[in-house]
N, C-alpha and C positions, 0 to 999 in steps of 0.2 A: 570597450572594456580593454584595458593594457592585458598583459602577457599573464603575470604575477597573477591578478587577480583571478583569470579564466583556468589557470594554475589551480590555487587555490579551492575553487568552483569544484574541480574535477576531482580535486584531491579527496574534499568533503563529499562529492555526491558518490565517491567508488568507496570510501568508506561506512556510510552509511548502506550500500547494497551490499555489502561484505556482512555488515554487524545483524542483518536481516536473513543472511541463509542458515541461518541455526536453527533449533528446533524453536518452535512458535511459544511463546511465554505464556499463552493462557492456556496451553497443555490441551488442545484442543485438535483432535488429527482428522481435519480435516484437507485434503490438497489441496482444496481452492483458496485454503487461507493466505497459502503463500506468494499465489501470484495476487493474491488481492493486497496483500501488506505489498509486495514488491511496489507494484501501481500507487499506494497512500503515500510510499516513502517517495517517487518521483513527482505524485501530486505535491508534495509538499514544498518540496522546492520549486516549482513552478510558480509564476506569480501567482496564480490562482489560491495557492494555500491550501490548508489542509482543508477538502473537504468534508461536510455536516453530513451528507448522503453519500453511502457505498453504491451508488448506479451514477453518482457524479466519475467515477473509476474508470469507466465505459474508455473515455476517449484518452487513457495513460497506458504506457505499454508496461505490461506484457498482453495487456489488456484488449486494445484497439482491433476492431475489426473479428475479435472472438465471439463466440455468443458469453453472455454472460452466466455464469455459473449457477447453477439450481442448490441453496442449501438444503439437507434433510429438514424431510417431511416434520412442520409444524414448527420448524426455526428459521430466523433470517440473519441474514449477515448485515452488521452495524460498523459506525466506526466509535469506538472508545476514545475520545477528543483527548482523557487526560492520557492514556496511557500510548497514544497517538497510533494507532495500531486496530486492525479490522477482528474484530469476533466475532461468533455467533451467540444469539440469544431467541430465547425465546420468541415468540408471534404474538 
């Protein structure tokens, strides 16, 4: 990969973690959302793609080697494909 392009690369992926530390768009205060969205947004630039399952998250940092988060009792954390972004919903 020339210069330019890993340029570019870096340029879009410190963008993207920047447009993510705001408050959470589905208005949802939960802390674990954030580091779970942080983890979808570098899933997704990985060749891997965006993830269908939120435990695919596991091995993306900020993630790796944490236990994984417990959500409130009688909800689980999803990933919302269209709006590319982890919530919670219902069990």
């Amino acid at each position: 990969m020339n210069h330019s392009i890993k340029m570019l690369v870096t340029i879009g992926f410190f963008g993207l973690v920047a447009a993510g530390c705001g408050k959470n768009s589905n208005n949802q205060n939960d802390p674990a959302l954030g580091e779970l969205n942080q983890a979808l947004r570098i899933a997704a630039m990985s060749p891997m793609g965006i993830p269908h399952d939120v435990y695919d998250l596991t091995n993306f940092p900020p993630l790796k080697g944490h236990p994984f988060p417990v959500p409130p009792a009688g909800k689980k954390y999803v990933i919302n494909l269209e709006k590319r972004q982890v919530v919670i919903a219902d069990q």
